[in-house]
N, CA, C and O atoms as a MOPAC input file, in Angstrom:
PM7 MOZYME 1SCF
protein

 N      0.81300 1    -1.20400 1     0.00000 1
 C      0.00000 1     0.00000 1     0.00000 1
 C      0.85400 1     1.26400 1     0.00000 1
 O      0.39300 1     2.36800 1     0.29000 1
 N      2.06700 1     1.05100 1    -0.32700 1
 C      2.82200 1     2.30900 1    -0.30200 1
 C      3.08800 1     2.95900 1    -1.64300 1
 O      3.99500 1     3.79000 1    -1.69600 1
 N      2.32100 1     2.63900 1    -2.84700 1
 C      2.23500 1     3.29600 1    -3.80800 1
 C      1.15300 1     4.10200 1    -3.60200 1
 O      1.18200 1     5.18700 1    -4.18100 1
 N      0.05600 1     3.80700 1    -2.81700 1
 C     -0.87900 1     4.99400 1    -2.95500 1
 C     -0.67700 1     6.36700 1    -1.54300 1
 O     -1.34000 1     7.39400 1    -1.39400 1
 N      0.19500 1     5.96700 1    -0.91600 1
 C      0.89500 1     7.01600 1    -0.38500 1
 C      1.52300 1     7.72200 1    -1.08500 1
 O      1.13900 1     8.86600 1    -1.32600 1
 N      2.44400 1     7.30900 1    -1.49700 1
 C      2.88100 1     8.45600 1    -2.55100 1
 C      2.26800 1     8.58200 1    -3.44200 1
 O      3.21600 1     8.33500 1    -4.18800 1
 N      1.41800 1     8.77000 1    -4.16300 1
 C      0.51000 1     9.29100 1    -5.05800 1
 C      0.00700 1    10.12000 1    -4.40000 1
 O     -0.06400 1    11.19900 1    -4.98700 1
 N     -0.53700 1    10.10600 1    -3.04300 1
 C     -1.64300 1    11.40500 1    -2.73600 1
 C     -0.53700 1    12.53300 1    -1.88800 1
 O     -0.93000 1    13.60200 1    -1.42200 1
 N      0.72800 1    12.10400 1    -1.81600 1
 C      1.72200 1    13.15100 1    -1.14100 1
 C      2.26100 1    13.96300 1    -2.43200 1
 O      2.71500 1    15.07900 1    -2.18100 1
 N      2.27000 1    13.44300 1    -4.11600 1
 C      2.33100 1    13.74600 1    -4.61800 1
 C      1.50300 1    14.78300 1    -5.47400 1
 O      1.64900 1    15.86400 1    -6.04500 1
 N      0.72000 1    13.99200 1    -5.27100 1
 C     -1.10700 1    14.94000 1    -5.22100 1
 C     -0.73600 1    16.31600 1    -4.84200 1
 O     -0.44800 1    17.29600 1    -5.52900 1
 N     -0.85300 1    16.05600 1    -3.03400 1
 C     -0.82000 1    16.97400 1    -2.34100 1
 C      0.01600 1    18.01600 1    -3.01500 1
 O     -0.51800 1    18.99900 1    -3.52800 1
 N      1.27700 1    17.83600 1    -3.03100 1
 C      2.33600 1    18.57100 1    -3.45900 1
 C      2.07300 1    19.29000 1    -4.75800 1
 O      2.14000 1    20.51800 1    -4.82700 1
 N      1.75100 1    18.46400 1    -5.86600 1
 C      1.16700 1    18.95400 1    -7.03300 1
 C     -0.00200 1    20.41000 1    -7.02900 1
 O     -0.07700 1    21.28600 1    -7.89100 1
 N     -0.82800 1    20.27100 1    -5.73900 1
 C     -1.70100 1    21.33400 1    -5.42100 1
 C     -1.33100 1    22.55400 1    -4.84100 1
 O     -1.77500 1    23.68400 1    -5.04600 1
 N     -0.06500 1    21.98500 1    -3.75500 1
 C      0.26200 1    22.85700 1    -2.83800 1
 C      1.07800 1    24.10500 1    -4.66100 1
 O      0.58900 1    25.17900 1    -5.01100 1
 N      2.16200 1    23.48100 1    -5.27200 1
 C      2.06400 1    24.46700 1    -6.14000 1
 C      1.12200 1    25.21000 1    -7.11300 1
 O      1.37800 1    26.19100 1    -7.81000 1
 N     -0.39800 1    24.28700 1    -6.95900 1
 C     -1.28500 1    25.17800 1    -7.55300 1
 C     -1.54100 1    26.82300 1    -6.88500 1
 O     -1.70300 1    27.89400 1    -7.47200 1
 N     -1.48600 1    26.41400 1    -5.08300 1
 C     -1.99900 1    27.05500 1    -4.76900 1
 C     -1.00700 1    28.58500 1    -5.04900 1
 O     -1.38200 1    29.67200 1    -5.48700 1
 N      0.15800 1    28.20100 1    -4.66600 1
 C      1.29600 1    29.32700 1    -5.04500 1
 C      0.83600 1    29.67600 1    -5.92600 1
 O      0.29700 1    30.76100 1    -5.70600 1
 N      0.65000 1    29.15300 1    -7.51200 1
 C      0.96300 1    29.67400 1    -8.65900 1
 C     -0.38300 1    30.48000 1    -8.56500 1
 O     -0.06800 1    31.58300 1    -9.01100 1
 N     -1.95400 1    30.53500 1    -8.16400 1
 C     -3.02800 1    31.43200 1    -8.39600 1
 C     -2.57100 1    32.07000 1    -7.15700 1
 O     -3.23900 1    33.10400 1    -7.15700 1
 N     -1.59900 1    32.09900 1    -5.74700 1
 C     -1.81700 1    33.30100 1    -5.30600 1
 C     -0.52800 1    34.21100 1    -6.06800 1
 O     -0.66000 1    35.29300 1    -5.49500 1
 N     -0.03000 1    34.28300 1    -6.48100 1
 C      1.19500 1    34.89200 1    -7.62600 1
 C      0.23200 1    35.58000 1    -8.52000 1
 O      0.28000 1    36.81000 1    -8.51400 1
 N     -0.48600 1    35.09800 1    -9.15600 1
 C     -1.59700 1    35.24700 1   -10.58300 1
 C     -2.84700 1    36.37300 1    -9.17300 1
 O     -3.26600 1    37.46200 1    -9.56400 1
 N     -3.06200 1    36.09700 1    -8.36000 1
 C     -3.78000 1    37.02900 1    -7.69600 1
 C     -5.29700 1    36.83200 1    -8.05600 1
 O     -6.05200 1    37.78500 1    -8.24800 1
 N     -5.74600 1    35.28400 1    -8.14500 1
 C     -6.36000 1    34.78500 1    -7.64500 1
 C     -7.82200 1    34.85200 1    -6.82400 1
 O     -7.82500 1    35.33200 1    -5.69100 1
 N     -8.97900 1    34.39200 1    -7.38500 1
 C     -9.98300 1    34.66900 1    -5.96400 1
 C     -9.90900 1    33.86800 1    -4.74400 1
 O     -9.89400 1    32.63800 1    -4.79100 1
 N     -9.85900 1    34.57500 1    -3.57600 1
 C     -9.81800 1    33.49500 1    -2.26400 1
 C    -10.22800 1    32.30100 1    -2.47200 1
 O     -9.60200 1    31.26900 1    -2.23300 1
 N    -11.28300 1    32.40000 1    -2.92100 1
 C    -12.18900 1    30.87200 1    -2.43800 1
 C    -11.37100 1    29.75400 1    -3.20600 1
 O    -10.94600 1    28.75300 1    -2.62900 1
 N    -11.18000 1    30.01300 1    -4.58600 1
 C    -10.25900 1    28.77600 1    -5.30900 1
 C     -9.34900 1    28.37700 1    -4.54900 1
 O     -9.32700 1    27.21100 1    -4.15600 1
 N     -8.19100 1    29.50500 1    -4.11500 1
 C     -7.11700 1    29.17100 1    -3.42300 1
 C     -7.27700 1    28.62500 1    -2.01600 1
 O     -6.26600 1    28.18900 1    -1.46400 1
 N     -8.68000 1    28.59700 1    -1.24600 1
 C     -8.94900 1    27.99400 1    -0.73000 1
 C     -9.03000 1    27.20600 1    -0.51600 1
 O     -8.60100 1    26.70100 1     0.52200 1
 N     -9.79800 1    26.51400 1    -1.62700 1
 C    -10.18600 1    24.99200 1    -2.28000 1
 C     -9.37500 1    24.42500 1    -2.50600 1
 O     -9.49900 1    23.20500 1    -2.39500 1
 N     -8.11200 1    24.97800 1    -2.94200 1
 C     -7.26600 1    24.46600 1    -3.49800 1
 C     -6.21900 1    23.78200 1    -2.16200 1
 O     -5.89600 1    22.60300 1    -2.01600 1
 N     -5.87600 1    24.89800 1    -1.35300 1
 C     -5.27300 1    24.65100 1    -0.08900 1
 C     -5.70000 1    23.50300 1     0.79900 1
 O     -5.02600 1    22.86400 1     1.60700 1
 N     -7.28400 1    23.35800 1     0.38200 1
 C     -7.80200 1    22.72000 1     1.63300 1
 C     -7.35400 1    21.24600 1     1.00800 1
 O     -6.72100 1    20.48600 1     1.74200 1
 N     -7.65600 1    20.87400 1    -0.24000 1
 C     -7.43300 1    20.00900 1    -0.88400 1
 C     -6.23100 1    19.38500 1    -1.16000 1
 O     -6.27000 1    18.20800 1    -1.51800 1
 N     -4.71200 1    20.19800 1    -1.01600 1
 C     -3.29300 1    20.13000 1    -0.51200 1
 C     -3.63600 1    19.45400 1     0.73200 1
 O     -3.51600 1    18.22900 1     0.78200 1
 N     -4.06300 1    20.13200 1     1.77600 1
 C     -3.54300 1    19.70700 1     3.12300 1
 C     -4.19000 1    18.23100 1     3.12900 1
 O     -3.44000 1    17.25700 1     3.20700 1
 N     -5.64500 1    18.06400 1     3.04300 1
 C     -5.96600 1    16.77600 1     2.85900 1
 C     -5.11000 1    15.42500 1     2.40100 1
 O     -4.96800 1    14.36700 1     3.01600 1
 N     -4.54200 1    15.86500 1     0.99200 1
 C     -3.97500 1    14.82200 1     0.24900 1
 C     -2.62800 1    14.73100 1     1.17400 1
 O     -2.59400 1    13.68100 1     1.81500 1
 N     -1.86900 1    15.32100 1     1.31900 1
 C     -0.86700 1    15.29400 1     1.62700 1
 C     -1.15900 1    14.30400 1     3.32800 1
 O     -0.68700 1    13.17900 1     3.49400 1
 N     -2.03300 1    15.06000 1     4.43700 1
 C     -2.44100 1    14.18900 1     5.42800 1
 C     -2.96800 1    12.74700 1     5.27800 1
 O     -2.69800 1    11.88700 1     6.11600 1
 N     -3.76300 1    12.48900 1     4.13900 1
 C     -4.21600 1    11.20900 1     4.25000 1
 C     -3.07100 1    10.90700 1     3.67100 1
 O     -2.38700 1    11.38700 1     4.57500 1
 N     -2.07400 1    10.40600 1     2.71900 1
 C     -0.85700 1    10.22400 1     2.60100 1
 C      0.14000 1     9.61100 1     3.50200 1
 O      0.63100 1     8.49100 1     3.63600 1
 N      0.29400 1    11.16100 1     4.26300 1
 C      1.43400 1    11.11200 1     5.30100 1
 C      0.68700 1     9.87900 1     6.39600 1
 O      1.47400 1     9.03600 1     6.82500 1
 N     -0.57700 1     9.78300 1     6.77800 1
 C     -1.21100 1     9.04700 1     7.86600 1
 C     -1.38300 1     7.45700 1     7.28600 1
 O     -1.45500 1     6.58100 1     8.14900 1
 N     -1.43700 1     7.13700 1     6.15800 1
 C     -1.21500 1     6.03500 1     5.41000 1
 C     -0.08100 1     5.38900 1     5.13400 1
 O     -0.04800 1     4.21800 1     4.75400 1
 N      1.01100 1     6.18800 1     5.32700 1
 C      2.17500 1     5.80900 1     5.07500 1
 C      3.11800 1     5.24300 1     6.56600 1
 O      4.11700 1     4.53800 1     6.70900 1
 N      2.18200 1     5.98300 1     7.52400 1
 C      2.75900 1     6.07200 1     8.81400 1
 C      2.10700 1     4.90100 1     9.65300 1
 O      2.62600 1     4.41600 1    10.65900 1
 N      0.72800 1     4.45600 1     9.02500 1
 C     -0.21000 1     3.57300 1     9.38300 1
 C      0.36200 1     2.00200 1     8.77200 1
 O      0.60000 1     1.07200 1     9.54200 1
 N      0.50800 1     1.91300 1     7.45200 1
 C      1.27100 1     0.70200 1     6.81900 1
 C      2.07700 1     0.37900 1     6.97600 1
 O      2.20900 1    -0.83800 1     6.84100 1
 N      3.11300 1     1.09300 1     7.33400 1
 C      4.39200 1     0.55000 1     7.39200 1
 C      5.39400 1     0.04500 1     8.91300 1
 O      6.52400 1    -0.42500 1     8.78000 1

């Protein structure tokens, strides 16, 4: 099960630079919101899956 850990830390990560790149671009809150909330998620279920399996 440690391929789908890294997939959603990758996820995560993949978002976390979304979120940079629309607050740079200047962005409406709420996306970058969405976007953030959706980073921290992936990256937590991830990190807690990875920490849980192994």
């Amino acid at each position: 099960m440690n391929g789908l850990s890294t997939i959603l830390i990758v996820v995560g990560l993949f978002l976390l630079g979304g979120v940079y790149s629309f607050v740079k671009q200047k962005q409406s809150k709420s996306v970058i919101g969405v976007l953030a909330f959706g980073a921290v998620m992936s990256l937590a279920a991830g990190l807690l899956r990875l920490d849980l399996w192994s």
